[in-house]
PADOBA-434836 format. One record per residue (C-alpha): chain; z, x, y; residue number from 1. Coordinates in steps of 0.2 Angstrom, whole numbers. Layout:
BEGIN
SITE chain    c3    c1    c2 resi
SITE     A     Z     X     Y  NUM
...
***
This chain:
BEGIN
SITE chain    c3    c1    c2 resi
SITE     A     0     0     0    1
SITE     A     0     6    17    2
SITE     A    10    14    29    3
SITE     A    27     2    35    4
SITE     A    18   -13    23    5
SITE     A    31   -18    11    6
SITE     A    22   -24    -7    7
SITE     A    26   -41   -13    8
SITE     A    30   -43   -28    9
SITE     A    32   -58   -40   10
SITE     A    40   -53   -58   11
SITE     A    39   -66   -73   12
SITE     A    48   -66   -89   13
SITE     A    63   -63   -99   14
SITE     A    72   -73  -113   15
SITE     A    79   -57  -119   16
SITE     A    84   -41  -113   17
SITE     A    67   -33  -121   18
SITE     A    60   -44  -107   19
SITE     A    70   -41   -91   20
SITE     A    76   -22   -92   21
SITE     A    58   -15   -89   22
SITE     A    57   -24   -74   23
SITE     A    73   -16   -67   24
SITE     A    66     1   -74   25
SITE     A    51    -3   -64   26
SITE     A    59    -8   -49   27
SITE     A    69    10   -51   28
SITE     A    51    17   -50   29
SITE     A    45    10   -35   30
SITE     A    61    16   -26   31
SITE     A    56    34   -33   32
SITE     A    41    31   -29   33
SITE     A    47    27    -9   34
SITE     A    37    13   -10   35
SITE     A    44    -5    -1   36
SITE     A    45   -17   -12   37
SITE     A    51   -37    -9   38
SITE     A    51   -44   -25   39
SITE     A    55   -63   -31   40
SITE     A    61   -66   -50   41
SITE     A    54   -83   -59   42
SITE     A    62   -87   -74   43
SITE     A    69  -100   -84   44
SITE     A    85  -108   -78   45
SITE     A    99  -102   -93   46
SITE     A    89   -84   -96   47
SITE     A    96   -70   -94   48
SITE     A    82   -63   -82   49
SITE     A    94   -74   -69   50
SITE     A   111   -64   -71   51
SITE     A   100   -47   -70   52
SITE     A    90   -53   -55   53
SITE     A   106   -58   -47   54
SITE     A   115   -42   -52   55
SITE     A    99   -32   -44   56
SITE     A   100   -41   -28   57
SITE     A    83   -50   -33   58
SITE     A    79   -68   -25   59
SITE     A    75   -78   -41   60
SITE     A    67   -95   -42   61
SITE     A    71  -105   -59   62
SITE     A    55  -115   -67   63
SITE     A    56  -127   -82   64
SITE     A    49  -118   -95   65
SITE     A    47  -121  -115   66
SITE     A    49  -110  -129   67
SITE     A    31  -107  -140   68
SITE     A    37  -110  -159   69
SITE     A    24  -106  -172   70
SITE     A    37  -119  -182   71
SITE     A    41  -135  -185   72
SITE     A    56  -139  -173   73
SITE     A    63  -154  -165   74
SITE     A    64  -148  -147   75
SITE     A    44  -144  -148   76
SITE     A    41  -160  -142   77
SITE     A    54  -158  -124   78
SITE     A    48  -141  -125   79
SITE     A    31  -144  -125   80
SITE     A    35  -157  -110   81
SITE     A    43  -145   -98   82
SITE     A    28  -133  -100   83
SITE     A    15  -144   -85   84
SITE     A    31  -146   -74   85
SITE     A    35  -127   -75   86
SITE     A    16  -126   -70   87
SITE     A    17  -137   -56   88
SITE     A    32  -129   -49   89
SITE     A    30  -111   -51   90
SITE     A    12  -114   -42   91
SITE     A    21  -121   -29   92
SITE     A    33  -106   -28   93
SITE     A    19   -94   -29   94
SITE     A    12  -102   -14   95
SITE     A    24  -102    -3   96
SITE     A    28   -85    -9   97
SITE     A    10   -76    -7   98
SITE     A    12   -63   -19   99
SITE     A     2   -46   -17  100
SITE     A     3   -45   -38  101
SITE     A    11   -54   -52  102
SITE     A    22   -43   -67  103
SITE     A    25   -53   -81  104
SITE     A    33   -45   -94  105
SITE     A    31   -57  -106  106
SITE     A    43   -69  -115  107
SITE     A    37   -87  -116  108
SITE     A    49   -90   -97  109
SITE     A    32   -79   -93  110
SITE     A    16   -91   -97  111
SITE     A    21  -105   -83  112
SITE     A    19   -91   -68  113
SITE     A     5   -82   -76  114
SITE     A    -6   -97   -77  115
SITE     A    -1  -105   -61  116
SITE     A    -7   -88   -53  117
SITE     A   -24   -85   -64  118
SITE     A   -38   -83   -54  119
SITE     A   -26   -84   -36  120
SITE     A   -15   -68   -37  121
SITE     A   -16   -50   -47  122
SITE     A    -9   -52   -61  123
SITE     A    -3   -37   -74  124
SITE     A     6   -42   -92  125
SITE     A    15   -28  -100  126
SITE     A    20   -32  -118  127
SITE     A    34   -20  -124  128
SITE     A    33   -21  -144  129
SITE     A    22   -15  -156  130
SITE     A    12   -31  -160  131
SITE     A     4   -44  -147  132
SITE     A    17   -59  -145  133
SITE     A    11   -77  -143  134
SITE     A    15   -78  -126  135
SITE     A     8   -61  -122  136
SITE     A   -10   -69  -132  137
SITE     A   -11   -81  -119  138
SITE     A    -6   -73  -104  139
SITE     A   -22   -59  -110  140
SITE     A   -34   -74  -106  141
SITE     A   -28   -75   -86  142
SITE     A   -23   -56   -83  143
SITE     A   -31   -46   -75  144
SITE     A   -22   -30   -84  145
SITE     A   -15   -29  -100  146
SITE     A    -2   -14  -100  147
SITE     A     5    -8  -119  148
SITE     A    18     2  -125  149
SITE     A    11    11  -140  150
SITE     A    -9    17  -145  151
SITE     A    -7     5  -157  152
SITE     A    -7   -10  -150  153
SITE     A   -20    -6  -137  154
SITE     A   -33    -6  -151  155
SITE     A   -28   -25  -154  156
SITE     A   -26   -28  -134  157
SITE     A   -45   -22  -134  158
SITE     A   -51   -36  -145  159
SITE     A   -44   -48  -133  160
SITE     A   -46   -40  -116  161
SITE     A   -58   -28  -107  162
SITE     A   -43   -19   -95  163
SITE     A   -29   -12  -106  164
SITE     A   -18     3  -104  165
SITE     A    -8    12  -113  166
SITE     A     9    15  -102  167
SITE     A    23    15  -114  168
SITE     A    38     2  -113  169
SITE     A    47     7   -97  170
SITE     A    68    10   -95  171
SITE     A    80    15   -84  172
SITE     A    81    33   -77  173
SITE     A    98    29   -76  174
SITE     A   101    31   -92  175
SITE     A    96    50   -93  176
SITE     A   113    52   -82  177
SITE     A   125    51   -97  178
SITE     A   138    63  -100  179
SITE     A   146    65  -120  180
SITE     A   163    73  -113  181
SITE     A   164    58  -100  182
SITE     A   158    45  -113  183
SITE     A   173    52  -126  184
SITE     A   185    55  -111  185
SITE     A   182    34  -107  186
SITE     A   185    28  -124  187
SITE     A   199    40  -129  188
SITE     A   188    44  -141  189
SITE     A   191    66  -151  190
SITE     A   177    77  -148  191
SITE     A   179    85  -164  192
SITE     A   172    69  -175  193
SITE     A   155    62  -174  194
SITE     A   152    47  -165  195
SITE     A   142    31  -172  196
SITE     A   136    18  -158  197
SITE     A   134     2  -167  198
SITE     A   124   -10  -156  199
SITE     A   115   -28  -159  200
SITE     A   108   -28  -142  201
SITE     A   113   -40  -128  202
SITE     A   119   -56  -139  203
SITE     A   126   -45  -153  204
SITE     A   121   -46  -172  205
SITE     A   133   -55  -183  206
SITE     A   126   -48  -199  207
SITE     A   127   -31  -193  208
SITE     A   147   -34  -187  209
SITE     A   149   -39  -204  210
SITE     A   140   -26  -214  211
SITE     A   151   -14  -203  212
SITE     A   167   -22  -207  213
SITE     A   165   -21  -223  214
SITE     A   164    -2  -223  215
SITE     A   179    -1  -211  216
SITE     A   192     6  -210  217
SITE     A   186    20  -223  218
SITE     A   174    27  -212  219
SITE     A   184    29  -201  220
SITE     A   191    43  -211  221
SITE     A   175    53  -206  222
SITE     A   170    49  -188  223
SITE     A   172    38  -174  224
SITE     A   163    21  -168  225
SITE     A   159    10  -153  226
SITE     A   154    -6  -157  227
SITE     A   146   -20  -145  228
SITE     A   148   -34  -156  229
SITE     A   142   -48  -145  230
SITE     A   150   -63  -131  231
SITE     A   161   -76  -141  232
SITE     A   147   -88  -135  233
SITE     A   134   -78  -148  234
SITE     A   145   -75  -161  235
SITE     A   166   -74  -165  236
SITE     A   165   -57  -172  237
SITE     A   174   -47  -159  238
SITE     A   191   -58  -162  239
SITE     A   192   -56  -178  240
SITE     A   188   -38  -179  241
SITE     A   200   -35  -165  242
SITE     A   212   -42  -174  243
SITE     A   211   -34  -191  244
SITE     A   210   -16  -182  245
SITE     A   227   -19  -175  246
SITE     A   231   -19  -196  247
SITE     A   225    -2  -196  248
SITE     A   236    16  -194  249
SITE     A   237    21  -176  250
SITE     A   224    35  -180  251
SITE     A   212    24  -184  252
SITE     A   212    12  -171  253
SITE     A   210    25  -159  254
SITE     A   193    30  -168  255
SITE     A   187    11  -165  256
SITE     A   181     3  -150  257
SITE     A   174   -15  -153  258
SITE     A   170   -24  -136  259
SITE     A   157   -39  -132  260
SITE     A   146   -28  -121  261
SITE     A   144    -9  -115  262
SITE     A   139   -10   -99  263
SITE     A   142     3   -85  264
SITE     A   146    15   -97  265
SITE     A   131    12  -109  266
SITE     A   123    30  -101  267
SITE     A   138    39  -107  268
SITE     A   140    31  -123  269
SITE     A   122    36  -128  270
SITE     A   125    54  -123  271
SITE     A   141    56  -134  272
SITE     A   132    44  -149  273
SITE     A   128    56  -163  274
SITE     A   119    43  -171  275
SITE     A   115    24  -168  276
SITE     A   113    10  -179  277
SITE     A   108    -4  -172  278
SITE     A    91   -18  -173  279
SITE     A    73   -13  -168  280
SITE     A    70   -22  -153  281
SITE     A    57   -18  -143  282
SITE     A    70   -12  -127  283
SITE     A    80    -1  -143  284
SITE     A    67     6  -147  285
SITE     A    62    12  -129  286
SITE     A    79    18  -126  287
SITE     A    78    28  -144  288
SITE     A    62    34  -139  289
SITE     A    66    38  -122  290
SITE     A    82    49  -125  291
SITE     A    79    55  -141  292
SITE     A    93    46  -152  293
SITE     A    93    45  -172  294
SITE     A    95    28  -180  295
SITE     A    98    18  -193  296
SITE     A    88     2  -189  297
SITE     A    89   -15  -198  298
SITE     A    76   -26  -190  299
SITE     A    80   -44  -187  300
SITE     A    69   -54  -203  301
SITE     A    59   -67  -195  302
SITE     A    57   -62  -177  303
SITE     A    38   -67  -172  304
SITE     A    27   -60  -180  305
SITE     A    41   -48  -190  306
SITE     A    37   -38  -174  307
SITE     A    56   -30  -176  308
SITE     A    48   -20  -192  309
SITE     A    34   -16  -184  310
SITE     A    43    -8  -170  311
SITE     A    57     2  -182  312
SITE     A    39     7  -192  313
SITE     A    34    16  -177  314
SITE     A    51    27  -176  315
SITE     A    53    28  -195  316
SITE     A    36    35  -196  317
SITE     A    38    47  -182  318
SITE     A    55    55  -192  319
SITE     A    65    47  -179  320
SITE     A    73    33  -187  321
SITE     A    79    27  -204  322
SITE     A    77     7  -208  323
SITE     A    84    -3  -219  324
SITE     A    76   -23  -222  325
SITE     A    92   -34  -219  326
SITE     A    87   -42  -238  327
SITE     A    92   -24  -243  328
SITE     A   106   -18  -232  329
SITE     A   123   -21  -244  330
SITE     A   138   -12  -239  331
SITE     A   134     1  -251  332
SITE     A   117     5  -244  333
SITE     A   123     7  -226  334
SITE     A   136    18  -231  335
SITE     A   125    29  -243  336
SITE     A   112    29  -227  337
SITE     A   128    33  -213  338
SITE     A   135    46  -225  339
SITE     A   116    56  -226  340
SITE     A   115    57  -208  341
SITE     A   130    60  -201  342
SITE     A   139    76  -209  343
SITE     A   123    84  -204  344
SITE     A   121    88  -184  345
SITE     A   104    98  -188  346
SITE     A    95    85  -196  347
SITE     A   102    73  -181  348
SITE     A    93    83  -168  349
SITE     A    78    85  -178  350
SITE     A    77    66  -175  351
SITE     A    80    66  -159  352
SITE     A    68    77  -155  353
SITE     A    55    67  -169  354
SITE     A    59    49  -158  355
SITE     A    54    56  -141  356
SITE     A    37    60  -149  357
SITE     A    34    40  -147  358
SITE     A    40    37  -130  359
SITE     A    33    37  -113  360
SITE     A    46    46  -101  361
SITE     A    35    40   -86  362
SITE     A    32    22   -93  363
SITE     A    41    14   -76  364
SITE     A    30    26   -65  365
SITE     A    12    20   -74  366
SITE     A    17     3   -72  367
SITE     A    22     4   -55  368
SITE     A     6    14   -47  369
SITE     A    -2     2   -58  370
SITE     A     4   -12   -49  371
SITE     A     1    -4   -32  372
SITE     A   -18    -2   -39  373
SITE     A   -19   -18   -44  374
SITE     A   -12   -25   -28  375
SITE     A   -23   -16   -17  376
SITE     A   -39   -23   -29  377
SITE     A   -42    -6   -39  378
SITE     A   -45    -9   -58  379
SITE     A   -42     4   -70  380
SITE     A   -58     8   -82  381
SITE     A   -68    -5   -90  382
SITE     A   -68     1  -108  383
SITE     A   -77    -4  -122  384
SITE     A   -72   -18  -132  385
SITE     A   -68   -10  -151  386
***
């Protein structure tokens, strides 16, 4: 943009974390970047692209929005409803908005604003995991630019759409600003045992709260654990386990830290994690990638498309990542898989150093100059259709 112009920016999507963290980590970007931006958040009314916009100091502007099930489901029918009103509205919003470009990084809270703008404003949809989602298929036929995260699933992009680029799925450089001493200083964590972060994203993941439970407090015997389990609202794990860790010998309970969410701290705790076991969503994945931290994955079974594989097949095959199907991951197997991995610091760091091989560090950077591109009318190469 110009000197003293300021770009306006309209950013759709989110559902999910995997949906709304790039957009921050782009945000960040432009900032590096020193370039203005006034952005405006549309989204669904009870996502969580609201409490991040707000935390952010982002204006946001809620639209109906329905959720695209490829299955037989009783709200389809309110769903499917809600889906011309969301139109209506976010037309109205871009309208009175005047966006200079449209960021939608998917999720189905994505397609109402996408649509609405087609053809009016710029628009750029980034899809973050290693297959094409339903609402990213649509939003290909209005985009004008299809950013990707990985090679791989530009080849399929290319099928659909004549403008796609390869820009890896963007997160926070805050991240890289981690320190292991402050992380086990925070927790009253020993430096002298490993350390095992045990994440199921944003929500939690009660069968991996469980499968870890099971293999606690014995563990414990050999290292040390963090463990976000999740709000009461998504599962009631953390009581419980709160609870039976007050059971334990003092010694114990001071290697295990169970909370509902890592927040601030999350740069540190990923600095002090020797080794992470968690699901393979897309934003894990990114963050694996992106600071190069083994891991146990266990994808969540019937996410669209099984795209939680997919993604964990892209660190697993890059020597990155271990994964283990949730059909497949007893007590017993998660142990054997743990104990592998962890007694072995040089084989940990061969990992890490394996995972960065399938990140992006400059993701947020592409997306960002592509949007300023994109703004001021410049298209990136037509390519051959494959």
């Amino acid at each position: 943009m110009g000197q003293h112009q300021r770009l306006r920016l309209v950013i759709a999507g989110g559902g999910t974390g995997g949906h709304v963290l790039p957009a921050l980590a782009v945000l960040e970007a432009f900032a590096a970047l020193d370039e203005p931006v006034d952005a405006l958040w549309i989204g669904s009314v009870d996502g969580v692209e609201r409490e991040a916009s707000e935390a952010a100091g982002i204006p946001f502007r809620s639209v109906p929005t329905g959720k695209l099930r490829r299955y037989l489901d009783y709200r389809t029918p309110l769903d499917l409803a809600r889906i011309p009103v969301g139109l209506v509205q976010s037309w109205r919003v871009l309208r009175e908005y005047q966006p200079d470009v449209v960021f939608s990084t998917g999720g189905f809270v994505s397609v109402p604003t996408v649509v609405a703008a087609a053809r009016r404003f710029p628009i750029l949809t980034h899809e973050q995991t290693a297959i094409l989602g339903l609402a990213t298929r649509i939003n290909l036929r209005v985009a004008d630019v299809a950013a990707v995260s990985y090679e791989s699933t530009a080849e399929m992009a290319r099928h659909r759409h004549r403008h796609v680029v390869v820009t890896g799925n963007p997160v926070r450089s805050s991240l890289l600003t981690g320190d292991r001493e402050r992380g086990i200083a925070e927790f009253g964590l020993t430096p002298s045992l490993p350390l095992l972060y045990v994440t199921g994203g944003a929500r939690g993941a009660s069968p991996l709260n469980q499968l870890l439970e099971r293999l606690l407090p014995e563990l414990l015997e050999t290292c040390q654990v963090i463990h976000q389990a999740g709000p009461a609202s998504a599962n009631g794990d953390l009581d419980r386990l709160q609870a039976r860790a007050l059971t334990w010998p003092k010694e114990l309970q001071r290697r295990y830290r169970v909370m509902e969410f890592v927040r601030e701290e999350l740069p540190d705790v990923y600095a002090a994690a020797d080794l992470i076991l968690g699901r393979a969503g897309a934003g894990t994945v990114a963050e694996l990638a992106f600071l190069g931290k083994p891991a146990i994955l266990i994808p969540l079974p019937g996410a669209g498309s099984d795209e939680q594989t997919r993604n964990a097949d892209l660190l697993v095959s890059a020597g990155g990542a271990v994964a283990l199907p949730e059909s497949e991951a007893t007590p017993e197997r998660l142990r054997e898989a743990i104990m592998s991995l962890m007694p072995h610091p040089d084989r940990l760091r061969e990992m890490g150093t394996n995972a960065r091989t399938i990140g992006y560090p400059d993701a947020a950077k592409r997306l960002a100059t592509l949007l300023i591109d994109l703004a001021t009318k410049r298209l990136p190469e037509r390519p051959e259709i494959g």
